[in-house]
SERO-4910 file (N, C-alpha, C, O; in steps of 0.05 Angstrom, whole numbers):
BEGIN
 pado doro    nc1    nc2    nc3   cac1   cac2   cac3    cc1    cc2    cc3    oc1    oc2    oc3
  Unk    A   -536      7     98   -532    -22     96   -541    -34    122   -532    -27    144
  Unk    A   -557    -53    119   -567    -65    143   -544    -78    160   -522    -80    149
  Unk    A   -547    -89    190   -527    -95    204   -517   -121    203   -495   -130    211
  Unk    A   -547   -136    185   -545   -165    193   -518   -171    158   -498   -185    159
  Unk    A   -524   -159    137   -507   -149    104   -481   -145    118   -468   -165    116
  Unk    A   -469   -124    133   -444   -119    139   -433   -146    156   -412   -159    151
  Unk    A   -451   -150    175   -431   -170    188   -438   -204    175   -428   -224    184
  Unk    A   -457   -201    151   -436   -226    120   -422   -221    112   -405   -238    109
  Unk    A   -417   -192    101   -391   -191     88   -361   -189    106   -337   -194    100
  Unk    A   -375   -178    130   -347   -182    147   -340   -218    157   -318   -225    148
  Unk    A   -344   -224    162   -353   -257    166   -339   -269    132   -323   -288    134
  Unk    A   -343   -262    113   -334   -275     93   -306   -255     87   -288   -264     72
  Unk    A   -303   -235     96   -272   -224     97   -260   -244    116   -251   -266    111
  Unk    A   -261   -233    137   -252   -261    159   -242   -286    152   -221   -296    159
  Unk    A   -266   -301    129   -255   -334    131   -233   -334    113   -215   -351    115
  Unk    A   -233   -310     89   -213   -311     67   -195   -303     77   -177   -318     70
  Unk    A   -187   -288     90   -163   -281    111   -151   -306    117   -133   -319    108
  Unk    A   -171   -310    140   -155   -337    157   -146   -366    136   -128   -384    137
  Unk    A   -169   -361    117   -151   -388     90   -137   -377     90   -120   -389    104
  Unk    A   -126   -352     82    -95   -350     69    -78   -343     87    -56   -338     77
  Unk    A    -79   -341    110    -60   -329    133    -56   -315    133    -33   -310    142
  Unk    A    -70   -294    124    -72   -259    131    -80   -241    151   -103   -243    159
  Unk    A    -68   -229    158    -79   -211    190    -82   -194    181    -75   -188    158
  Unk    A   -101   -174    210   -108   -161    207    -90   -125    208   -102   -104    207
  Unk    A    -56   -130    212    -46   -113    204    -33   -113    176    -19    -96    165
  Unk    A    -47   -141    165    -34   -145    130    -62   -124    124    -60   -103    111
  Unk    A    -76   -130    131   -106   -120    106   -104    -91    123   -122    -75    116
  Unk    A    -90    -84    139    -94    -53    155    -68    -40    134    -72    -16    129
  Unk    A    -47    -50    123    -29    -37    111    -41    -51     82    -22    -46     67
  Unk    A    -52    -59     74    -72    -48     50    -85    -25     38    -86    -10     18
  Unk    A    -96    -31     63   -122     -7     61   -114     25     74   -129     44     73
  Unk    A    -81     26     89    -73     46     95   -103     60    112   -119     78    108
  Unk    A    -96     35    139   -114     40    157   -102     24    181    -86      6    182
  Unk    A   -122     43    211   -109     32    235   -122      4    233   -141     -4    221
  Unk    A   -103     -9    251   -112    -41    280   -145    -28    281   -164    -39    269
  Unk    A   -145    -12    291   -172     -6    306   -201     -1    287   -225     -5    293
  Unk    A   -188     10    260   -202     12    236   -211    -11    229   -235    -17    224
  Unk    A   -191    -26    228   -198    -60    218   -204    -69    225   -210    -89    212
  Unk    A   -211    -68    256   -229    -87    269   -257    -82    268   -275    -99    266
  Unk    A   -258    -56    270   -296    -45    260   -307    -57    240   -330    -66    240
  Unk    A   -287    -59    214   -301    -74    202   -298    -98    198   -313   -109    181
  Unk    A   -273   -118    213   -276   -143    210   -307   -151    235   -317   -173    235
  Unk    A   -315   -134    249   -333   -142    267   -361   -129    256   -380   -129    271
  Unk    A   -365   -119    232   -387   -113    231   -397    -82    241   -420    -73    237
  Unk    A   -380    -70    252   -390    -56    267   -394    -30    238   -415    -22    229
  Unk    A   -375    -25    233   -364     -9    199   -365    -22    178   -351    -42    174
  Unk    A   -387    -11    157   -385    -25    132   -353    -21    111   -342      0    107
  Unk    A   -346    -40    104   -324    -39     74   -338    -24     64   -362    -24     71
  Unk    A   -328     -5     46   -328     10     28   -332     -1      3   -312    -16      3
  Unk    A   -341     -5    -17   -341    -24    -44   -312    -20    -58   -303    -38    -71
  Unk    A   -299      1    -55   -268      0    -61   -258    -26    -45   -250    -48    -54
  Unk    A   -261    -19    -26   -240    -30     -5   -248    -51    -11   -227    -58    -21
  Unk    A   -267    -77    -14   -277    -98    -17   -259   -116    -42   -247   -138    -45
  Unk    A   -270    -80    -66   -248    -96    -90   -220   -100    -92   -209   -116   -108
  Unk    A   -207    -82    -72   -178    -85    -72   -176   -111    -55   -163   -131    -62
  Unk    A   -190   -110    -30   -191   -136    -10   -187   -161    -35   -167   -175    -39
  Unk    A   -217   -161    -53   -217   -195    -62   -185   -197    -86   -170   -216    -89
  Unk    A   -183   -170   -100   -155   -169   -119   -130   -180   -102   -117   -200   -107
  Unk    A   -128   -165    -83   -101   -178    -73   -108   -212    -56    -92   -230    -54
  Unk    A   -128   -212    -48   -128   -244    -40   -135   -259    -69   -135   -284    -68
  Unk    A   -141   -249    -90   -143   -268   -118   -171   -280   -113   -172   -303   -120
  Unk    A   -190   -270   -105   -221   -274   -101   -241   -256   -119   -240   -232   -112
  Unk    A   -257   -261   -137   -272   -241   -138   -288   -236   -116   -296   -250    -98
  Unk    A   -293   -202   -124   -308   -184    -99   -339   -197    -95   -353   -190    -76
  Unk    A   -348   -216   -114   -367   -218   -102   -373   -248    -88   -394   -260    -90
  Unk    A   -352   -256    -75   -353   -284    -59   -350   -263    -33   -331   -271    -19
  Unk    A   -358   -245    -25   -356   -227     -5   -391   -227      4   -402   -236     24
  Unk    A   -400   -217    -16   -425   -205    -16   -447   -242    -15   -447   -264    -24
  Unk    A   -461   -221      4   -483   -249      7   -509   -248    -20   -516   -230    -36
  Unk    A   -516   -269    -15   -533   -275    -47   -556   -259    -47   -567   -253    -26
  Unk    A   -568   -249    -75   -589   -238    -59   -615   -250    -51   -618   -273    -61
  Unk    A   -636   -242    -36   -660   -259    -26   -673   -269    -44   -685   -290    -38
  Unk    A   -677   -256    -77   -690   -273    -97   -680   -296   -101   -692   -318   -105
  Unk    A   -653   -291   -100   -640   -319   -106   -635   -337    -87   -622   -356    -94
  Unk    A   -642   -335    -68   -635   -355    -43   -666   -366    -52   -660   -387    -62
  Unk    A   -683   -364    -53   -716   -368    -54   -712   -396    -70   -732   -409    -76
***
């Protein structure tokens, strides 16, 4: 997955977070993962897993794909 893909979808984890007032030790005892785990991939650095994405948008009540950026045909 390219770097510029991970850090949209981390970037759109992020904003849905911060709408709902969720931290990043709420979405770390989700995903039954460290502080330090969660920050790799709230920064891009580690891609979500496509699990992890769909549990992410289920428990914030989002579908998984307001995560994912559009694709380039369709931005055109």
């Amino acid at each position: 997955m390219p770097n510029n893909v991970r850090a949209m979808i981390a970037a759109e984890v992020r904003a849905e977070l911060a709408r709902q007032n969720k931290t990043q030790r709420d979405l770390g005892d989700l995903l039954h993962i460290t502080q330090p785990s969660v920050q790799l991939r709230l920064s891009g650095q580690r891609p979500f897993r496509a699990e992890e994405l769909v549990l992410i948008a289920d428990w914030l009540g989002v579908p998984p794909a307001q995560f994912l950026p559009e694709p380039a045909s369709a931005a055109a």
